[in-house]
N, C-alpha and C positions, 0 to 999 in steps of 0.2 A: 517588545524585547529586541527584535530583529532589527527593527528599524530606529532601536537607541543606539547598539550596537554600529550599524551603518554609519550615524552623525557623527559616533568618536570617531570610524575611524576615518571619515571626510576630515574630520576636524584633524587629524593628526596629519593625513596627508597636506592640509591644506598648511601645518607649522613648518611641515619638512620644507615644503615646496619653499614658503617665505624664506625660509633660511638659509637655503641655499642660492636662493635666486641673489636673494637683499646683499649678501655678502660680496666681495670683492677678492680677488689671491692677488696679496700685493706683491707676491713675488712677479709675477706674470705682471702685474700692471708695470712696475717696476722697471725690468726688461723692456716691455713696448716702451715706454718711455723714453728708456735712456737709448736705443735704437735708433728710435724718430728724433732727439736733440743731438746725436752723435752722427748720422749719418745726413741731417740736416747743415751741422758745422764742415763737415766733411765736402760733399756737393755745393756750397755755397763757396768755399774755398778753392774746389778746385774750378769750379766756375768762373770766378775772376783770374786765376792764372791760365787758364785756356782763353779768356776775354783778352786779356792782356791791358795795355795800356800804362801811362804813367799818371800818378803815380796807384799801384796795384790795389787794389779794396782797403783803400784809407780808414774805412768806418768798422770794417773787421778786425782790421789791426788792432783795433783798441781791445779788443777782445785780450791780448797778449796783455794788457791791464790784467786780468782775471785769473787767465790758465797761463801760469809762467811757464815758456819754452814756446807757447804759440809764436806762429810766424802766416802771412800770407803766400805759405810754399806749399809744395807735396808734404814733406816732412812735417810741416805746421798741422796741416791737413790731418793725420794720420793722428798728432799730438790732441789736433781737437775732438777727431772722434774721443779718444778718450775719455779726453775732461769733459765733455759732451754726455758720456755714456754713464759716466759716473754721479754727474751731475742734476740727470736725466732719470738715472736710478733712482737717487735718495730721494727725487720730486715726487717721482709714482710711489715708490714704498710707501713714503709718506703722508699722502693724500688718501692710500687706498684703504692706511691702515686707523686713521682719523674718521672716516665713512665709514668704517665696521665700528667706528667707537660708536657714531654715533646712530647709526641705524640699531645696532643691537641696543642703545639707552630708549629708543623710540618704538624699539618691537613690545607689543602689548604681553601684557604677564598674566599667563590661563592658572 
């Protein structure tokens, strides 16, 4: 009886545990995301304007394709963290809450 008692409640610790582990908080993933794409548009930007040269990060520019009001300047800079963060967000959200779909469709049913 003791040691039925014992296996539930291994077994229960052992569903908690999976559930909590398996899961992902897409807010959090979200944020680290849009951080590291916004703060990545940010240092690459202002890295070619401290580089210098003519003509200034040609192949970022194009980027002002995408996130209108970009520019290879400080200001541009500052424009891309934005659209970077924001962009950056909706990826992580998106991904973290896609892997909750489907780890929870894939978690075994007691």
């Amino acid at each position: 009886m003791k040691q039925d008692r014992q296996v539930g409640a291994e077994k229960r610790l052992e569903d908690l545990v999976l559930t909590r582990v398996v899961r992902l908080n897409a807010m959090i993933q979200g944020t680290t995301m849009g951080l590291l794409v916004g703060f990545g548009i940010f240092i690459a930007t202002n890295w070619l304007i401290l580089r210098g040269g003519q003509p200034v990060g040609p192949h970022l520019a194009l980027l002002g394709q995408f996130f209108i009001g970009y520019e290879v300047t400080f200001v541009g800079s500052l424009i891309g963290f934005m659209y970077g963060f924001v962009s950056g967000f909706l990826s992580g959200y998106t991904i973290a809450k896609i892997y909750n779909f489907f780890a929870r469709a894939a978690r075994p049913r007691s």
